[in-house]
C-alpha positions as CSV (number, residue, x, y, z in Angstrom):
1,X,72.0,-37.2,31.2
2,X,74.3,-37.6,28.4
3,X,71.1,-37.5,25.9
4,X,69.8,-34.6,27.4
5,X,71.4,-32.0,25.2
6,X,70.6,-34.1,22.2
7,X,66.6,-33.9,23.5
8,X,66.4,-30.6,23.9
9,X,68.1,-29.8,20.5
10,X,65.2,-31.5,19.1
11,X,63.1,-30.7,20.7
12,X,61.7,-27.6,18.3
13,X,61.6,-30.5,15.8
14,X,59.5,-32.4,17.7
15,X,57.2,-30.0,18.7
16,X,56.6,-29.0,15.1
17,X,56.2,-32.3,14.0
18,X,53.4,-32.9,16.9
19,X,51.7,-29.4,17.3
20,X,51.9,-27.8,13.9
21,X,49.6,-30.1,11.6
22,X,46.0,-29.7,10.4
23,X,45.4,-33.6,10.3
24,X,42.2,-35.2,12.0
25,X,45.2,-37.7,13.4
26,X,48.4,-35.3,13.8
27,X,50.3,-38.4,15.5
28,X,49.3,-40.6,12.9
29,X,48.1,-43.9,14.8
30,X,46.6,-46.6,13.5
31,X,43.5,-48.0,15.0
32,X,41.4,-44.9,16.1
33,X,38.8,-45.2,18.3
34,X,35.2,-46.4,17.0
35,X,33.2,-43.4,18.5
36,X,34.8,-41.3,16.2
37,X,31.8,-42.8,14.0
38,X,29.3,-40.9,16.6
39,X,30.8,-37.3,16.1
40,X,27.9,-36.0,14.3
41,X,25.6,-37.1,17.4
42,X,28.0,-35.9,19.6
43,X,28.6,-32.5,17.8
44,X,24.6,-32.0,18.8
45,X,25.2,-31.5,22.6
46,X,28.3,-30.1,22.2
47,X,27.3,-27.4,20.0
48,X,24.3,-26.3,22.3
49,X,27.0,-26.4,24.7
50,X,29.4,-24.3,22.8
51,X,26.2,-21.7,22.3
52,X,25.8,-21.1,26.4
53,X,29.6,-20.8,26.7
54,X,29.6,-18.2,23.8
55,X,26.9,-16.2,25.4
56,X,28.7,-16.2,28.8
57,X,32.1,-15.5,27.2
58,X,30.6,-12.9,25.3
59,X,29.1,-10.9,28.4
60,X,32.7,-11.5,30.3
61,X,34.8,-10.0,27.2
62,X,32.5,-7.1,25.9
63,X,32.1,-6.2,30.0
64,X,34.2,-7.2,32.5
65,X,37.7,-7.1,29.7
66,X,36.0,-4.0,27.7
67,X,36.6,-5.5,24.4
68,X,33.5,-3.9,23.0
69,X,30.5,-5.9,21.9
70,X,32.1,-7.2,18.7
71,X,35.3,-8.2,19.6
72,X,33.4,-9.8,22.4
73,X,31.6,-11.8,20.4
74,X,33.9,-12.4,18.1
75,X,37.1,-13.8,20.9
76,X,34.2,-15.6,22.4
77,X,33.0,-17.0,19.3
78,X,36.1,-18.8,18.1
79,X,36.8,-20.2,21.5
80,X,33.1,-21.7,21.3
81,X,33.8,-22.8,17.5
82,X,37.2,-24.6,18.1
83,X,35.0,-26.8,21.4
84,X,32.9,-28.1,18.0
85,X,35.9,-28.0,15.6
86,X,37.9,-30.2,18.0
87,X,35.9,-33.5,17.4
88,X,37.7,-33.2,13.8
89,X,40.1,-31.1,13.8
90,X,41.7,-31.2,17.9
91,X,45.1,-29.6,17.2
92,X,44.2,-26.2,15.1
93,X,40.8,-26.3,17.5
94,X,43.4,-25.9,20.3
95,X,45.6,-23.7,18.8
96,X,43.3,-21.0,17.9
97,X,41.9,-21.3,21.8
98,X,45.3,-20.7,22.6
99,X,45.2,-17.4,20.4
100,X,42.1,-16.1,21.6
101,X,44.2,-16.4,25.3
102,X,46.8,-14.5,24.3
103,X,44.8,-11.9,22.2
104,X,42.7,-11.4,25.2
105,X,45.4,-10.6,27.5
106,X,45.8,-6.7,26.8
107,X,42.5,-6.1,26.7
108,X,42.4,-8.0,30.8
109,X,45.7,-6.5,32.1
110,X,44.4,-2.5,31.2
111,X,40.8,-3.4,32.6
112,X,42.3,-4.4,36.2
113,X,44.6,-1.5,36.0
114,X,43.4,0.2,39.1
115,X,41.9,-2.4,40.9
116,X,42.3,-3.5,44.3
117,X,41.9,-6.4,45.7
118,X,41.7,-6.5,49.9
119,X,42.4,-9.3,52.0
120,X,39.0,-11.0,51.2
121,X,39.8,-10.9,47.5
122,X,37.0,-9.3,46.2
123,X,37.3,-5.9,43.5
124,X,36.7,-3.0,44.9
125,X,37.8,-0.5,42.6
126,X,37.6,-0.8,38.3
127,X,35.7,-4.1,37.5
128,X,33.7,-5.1,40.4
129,X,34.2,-9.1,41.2
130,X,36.3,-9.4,37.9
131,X,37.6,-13.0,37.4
132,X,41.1,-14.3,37.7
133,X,43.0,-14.0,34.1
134,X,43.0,-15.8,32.4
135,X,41.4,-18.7,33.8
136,X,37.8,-18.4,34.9
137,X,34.9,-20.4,34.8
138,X,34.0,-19.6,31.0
139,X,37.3,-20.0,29.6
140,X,39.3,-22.9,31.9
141,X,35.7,-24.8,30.7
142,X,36.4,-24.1,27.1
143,X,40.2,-24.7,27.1
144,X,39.9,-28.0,29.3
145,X,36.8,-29.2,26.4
146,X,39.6,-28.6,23.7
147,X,42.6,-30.6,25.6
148,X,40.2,-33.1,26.3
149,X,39.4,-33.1,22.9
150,X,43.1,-33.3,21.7
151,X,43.9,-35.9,24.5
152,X,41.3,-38.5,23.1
153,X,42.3,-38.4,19.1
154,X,46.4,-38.0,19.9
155,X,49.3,-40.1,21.6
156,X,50.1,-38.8,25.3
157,X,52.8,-37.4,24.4
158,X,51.0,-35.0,22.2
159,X,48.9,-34.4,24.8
160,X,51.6,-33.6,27.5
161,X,53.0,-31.1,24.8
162,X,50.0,-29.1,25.1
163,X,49.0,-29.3,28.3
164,X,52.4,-27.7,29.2
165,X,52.4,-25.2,26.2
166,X,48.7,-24.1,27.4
167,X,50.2,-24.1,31.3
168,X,52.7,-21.9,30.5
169,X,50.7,-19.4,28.4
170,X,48.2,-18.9,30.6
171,X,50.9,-17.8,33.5
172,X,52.8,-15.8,31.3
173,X,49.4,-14.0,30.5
174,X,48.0,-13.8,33.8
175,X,51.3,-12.3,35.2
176,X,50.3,-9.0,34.2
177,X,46.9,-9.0,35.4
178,X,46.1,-8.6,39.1
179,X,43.9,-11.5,40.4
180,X,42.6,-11.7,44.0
181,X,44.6,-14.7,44.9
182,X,46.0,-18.0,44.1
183,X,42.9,-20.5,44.8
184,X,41.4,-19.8,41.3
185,X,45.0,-20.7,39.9
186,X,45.3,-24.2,41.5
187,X,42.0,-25.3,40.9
188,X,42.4,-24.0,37.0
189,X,45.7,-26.1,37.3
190,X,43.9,-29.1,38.6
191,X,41.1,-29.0,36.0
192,X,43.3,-28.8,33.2
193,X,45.4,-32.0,34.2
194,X,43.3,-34.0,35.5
195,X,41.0,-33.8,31.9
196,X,44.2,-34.2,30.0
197,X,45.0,-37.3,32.0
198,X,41.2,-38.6,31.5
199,X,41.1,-37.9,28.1
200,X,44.5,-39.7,27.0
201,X,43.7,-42.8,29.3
202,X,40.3,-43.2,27.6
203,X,42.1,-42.3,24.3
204,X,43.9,-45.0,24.7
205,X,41.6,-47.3,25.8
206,X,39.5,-46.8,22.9
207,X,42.7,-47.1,20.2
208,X,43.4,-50.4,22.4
209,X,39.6,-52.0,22.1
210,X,39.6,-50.9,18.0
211,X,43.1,-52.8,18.1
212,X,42.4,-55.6,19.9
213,X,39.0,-56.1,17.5
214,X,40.8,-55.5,14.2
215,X,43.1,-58.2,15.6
216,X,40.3,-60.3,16.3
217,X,39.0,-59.7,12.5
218,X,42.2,-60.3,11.2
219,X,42.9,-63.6,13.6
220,X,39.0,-65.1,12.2
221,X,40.2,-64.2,8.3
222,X,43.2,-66.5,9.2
223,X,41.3,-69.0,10.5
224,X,38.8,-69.5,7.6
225,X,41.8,-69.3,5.5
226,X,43.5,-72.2,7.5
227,X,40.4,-74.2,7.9
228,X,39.7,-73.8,3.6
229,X,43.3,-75.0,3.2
230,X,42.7,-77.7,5.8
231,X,40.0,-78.8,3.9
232,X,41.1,-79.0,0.5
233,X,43.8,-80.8,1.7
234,X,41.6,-83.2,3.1
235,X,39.3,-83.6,0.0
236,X,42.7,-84.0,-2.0
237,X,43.7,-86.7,-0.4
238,X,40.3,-88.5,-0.9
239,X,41.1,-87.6,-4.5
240,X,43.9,-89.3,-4.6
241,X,42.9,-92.7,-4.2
242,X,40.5,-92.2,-6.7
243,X,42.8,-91.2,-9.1
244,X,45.0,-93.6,-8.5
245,X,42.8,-96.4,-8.4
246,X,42.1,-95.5,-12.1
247,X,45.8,-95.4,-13.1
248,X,46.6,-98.2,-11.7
249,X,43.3,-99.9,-13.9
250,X,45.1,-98.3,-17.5
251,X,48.5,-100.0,-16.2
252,X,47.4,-103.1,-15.9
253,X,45.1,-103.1,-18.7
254,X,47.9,-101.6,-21.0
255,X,50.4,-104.2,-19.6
256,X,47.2,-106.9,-20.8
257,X,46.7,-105.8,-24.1
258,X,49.5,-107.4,-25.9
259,X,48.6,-110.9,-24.5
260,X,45.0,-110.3,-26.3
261,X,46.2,-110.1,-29.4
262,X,47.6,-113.1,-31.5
263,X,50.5,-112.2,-32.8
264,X,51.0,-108.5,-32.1
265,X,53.1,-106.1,-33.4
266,X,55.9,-104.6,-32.3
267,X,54.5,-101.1,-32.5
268,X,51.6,-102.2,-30.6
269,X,53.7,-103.6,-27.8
270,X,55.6,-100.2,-27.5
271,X,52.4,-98.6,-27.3
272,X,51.6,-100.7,-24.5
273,X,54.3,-100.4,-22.7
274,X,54.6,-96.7,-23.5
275,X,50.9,-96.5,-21.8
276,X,52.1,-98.7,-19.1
277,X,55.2,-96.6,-18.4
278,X,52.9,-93.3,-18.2
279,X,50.6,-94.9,-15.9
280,X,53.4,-95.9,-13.1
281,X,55.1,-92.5,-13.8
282,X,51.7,-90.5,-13.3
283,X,51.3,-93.1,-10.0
284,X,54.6,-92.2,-8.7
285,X,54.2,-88.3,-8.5
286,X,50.4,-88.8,-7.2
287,X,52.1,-90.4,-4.1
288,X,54.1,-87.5,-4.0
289,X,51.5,-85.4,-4.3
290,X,49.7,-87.2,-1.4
291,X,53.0,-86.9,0.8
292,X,53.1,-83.4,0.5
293,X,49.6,-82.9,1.5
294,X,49.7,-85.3,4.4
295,X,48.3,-84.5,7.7
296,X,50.4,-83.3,10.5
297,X,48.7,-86.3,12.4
298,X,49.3,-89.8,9.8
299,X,46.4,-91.2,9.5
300,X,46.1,-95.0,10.5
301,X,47.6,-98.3,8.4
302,X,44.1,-99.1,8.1
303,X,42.5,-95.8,7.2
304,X,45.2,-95.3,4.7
305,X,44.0,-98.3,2.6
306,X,40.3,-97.9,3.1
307,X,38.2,-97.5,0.0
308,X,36.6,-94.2,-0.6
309,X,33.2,-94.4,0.3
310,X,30.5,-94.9,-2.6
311,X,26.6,-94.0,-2.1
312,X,27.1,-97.9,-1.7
313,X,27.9,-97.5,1.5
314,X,24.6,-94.6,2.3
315,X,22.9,-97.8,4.0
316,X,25.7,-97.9,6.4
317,X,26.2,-94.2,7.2
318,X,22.3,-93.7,7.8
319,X,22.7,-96.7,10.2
320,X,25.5,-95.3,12.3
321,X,23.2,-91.9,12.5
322,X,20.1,-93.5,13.4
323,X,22.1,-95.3,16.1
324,X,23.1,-92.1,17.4
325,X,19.3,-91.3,17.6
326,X,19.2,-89.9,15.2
327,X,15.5,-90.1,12.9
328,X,16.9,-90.2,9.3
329,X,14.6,-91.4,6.6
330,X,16.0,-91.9,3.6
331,X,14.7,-91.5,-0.4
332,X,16.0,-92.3,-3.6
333,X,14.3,-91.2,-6.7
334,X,15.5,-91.7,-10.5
335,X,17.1,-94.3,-12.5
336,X,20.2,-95.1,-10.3
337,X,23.2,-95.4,-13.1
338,X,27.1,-95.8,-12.5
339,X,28.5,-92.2,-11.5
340,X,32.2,-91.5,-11.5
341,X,34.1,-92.6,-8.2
342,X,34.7,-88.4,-7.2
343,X,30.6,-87.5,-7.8
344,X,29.5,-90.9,-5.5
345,X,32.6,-89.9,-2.9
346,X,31.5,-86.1,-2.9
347,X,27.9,-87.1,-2.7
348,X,29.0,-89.3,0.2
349,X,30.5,-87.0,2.1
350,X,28.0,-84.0,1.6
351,X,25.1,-86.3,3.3
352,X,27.5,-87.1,5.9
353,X,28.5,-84.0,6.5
354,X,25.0,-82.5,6.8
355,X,23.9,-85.3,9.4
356,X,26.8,-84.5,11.3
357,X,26.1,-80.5,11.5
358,X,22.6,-82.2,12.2
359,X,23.5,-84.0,15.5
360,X,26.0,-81.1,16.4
361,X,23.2,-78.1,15.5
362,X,19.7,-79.5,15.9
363,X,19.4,-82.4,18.1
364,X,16.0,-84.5,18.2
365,X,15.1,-83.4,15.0
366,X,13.9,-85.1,11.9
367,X,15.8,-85.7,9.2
368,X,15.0,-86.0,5.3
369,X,17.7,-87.2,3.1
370,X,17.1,-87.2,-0.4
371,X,19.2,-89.1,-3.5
372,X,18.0,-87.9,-7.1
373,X,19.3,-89.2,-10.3
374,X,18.9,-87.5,-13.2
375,X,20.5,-87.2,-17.2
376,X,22.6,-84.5,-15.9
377,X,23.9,-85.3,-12.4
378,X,23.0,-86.3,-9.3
379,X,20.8,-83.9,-6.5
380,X,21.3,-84.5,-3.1
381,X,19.4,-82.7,-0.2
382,X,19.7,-82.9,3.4
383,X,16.7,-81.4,5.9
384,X,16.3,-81.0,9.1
385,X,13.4,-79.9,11.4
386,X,13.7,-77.6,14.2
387,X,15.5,-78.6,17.0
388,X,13.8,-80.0,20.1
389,X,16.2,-78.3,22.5
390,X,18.9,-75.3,22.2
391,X,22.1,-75.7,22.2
392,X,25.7,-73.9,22.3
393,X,27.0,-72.4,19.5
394,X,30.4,-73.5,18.4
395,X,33.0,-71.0,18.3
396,X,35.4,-70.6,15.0
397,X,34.5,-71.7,11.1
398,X,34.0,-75.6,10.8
399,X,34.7,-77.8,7.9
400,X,31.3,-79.3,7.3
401,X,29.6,-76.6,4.9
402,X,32.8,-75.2,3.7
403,X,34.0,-78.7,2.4
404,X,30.5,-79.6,1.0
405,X,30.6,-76.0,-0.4
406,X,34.5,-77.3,-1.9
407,X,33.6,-80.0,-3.1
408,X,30.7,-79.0,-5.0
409,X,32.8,-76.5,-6.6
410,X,35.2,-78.7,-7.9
411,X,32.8,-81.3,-9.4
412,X,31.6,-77.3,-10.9
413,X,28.3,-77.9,-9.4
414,X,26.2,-75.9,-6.8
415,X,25.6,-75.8,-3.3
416,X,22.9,-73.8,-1.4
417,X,22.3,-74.0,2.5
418,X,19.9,-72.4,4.8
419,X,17.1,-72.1,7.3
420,X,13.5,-73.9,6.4
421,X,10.3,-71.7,6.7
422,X,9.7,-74.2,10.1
423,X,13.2,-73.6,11.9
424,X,15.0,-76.3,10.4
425,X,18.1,-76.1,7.6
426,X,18.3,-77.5,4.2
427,X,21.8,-78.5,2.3
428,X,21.3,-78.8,-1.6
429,X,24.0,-80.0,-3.7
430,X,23.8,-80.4,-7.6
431,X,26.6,-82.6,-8.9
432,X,27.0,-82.7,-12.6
433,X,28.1,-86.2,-13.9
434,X,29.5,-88.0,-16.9
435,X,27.8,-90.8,-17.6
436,X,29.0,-94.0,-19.2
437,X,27.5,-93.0,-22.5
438,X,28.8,-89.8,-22.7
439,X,29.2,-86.3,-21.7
440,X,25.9,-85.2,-20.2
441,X,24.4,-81.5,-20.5
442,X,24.9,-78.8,-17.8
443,X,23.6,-79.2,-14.6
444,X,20.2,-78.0,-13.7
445,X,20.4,-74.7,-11.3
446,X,20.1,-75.9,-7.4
447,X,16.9,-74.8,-5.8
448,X,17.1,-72.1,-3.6
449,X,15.7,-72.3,-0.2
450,X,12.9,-70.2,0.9
């Protein structure tokens, strides 16, 4: 109670702030409803609609309220304009039905002056049958289209707000005109609120369904962002051993140098050492590196000091996949040279990637795996045939194509994926290498499925 004097002082305020805007979205809510993408289909029906209301509103102004033929059709034709106006523009659409009410209301009060209506409500003097003011068929149809109208696009609030404003218009205008009793009244009443009430609870329900699948958008962006993280992190840790496997090669070679050399200097022993030092130093923050990338779940003492695997190891892998049953054949074309430890660990992992998506995606089919070496890299494809039965799809973004797709990247070469003229999927990769000669030139383009 104690607020109540502060509501009503501000309530003018509010009202302005609600009822007085041209906006499509005078309440300013985010997530409108998707149908709103249908208006101009829906403006179709509701404009034939609008043109029968403005034909029978134009026979019950210009004849039974006397407001002459043009003012008839000029009342009646704003009323049907706002109906149309409303799928845009709900609040001025409502306002001007509002007007037309009001502007109406003279011309109804001085063309029942005289009538009577008898005990079985029906004219018998002045208009004969007129309607009840200001609320008959034509215009309650029209005013409860606009409020419905309004009550989709605007909070319920808003919609309340009008309801009552149109509510107590329509009385104050109909208290001057004689009407042949209150049945036409409640009825106009219960039409009114009850499409108010429809119209904000589906309004709502459509705001809440755009909501919820915005969310849904959003929550899948997070997601792939999480699982791309995920997976660098993953493919940085591989990294790591690499790299370290290498620095700890130039320590120990730089600690070895001095002892090949009779009689060495003592610059060349600093240089040694110097190299040596760099070596331990560039060691040390790699494993902190690696400890800030860990995985939430450690991975096991013996895990942590297995090699990376080498296309040594493709034997093996195609093994454990065939044993899965799994058909995998296998080719290897080109003159087969030494490749840097990340290019064989990358080329690795896309080939086992791509025969686990296999197993996962297309069980019973075939499988083609191909190794090519050439002067510029190393090609690696994966195919699949269609598979023998259906199965589930898997719900979320996995890691398998986004980390070949990663690691490609980083080695800058190219990855392309996608369905096979016969059902199946193909996974290319082109990895550019150095060779032990020598930088190599660019890596050829990677063939683009069909």
């Amino acid at each position: 109670m104690r607020g109540l004097p502060r509501t009503l002082r501000g309530l003018p305020r509010t009202l302005r702030a609600d009822l007085l805007t041209s906006g499509a979205e005078p309440d300013g809510r985010a997530g409108a409803p998707r149908w709103l993408e249908w208006r101009p289909v829906i403006a179709v029906p509701l404009t034939l609609l609008a043109v029968g209301m403005l034909v029978l509103a134009t026979n019950q102004y210009a004849f039974h309220y006397r407001t002459g033929v043009l003012l008839g059709i000029l009342f009646a034709g704003a009323q049907s304009v706002s109906l149309v106006v409303a799928l845009y523009r709900p609040v001025p659409a409502w306002w001007t039905s509002l007007l037309v009410m009001v502007a109406v209301t003279p011309f109804a009060a001085q063309a029942h002056q005289g009538d009577v209506f008898p005990s079985n409500g029906v004219s018998v003097t002045g208009v004969p049958g007129g309607p009840a003011f200001p609320w008959d068929g034509a215009s309650v149809a029209q005013q409860a289209g606009s409020l419905f109208l309004l009550a989709l696009r605007v909070r319920p609030r808003i919609a309340a707000e009008a309801l009552v404003i149109t509510v107590l218009a329509g009385l104050v205008c109909g208290a001057g005109v004689p009407r042949p009793g209150g049945g036409d009244l409640r009825l106009a009443l219960l039409v009114l609120v009850t499409t108010v009430v429809v119209g904000a609870a589906l309004g709502g329900l459509g705001v809440a369904r755009t909501r919820l699948v915005v969310q849904e958008e959003r929550t899948a962006e997070e997601r792939a962002r999480r699982t791309l993280l995920e997976e660098r992190n993953r493919i940085a840790r591989e990294l790591h051993d690499v790299v370290a496997h290498h620095m700890s090669v130039v320590s120990i070679q730089a600690q070895v140098v001095p002892h090949l050399v009779d009689n060495p200097s003592d610059a060349l022993r600093e240089n040694a050492e110097a190299i040596r030092r760099n070596a331990v130093d560039a060691l040390t923050e790699l494993r902190r590196v690696l400890g800030v990338l860990r995985s939430e779940e450690p991975l096991t003492e013996a895990a942590r000091h297995a090699p990376q695997p080498t296309l040594d190891r493709l034997d093996e892998l195609v093994g454990n996949a065939r044993g899965a049953g799994l058909a995998v054949t296998v080719t290897v074309s080109g003159e087969r040279r030494t490749l840097p430890p990340g290019v064989e660990l990358s080329a690795f992992r896309i080939v086992q990637e791509a025969l686990s998506n296999t197993m996962r995606h297309a069980p019973g089919s075939a499988v083609r795996v191909e190794i090519g070496h050439r002067p510029s890299g190393l090609t690696v494809r994966v195919t699949n045939t269609a598979p023998q039965r259906a199965v589930p799809s898997s719900a979320g973004a996995g890691h398998g194509l986004l980390g070949m797709r990663e690691r490609a990247a980083m080695l800058g070469g190219e990855l392309a994926t996608g369905p096979t003229p016969d059902g199946g999927y193909e996974v290319t990769a082109i990895l550019p290498a150095r060779s032990a000669d020598g930088p190599v030139g660019p890596a050829e383009p990677a063939p683009r499925t069909p």
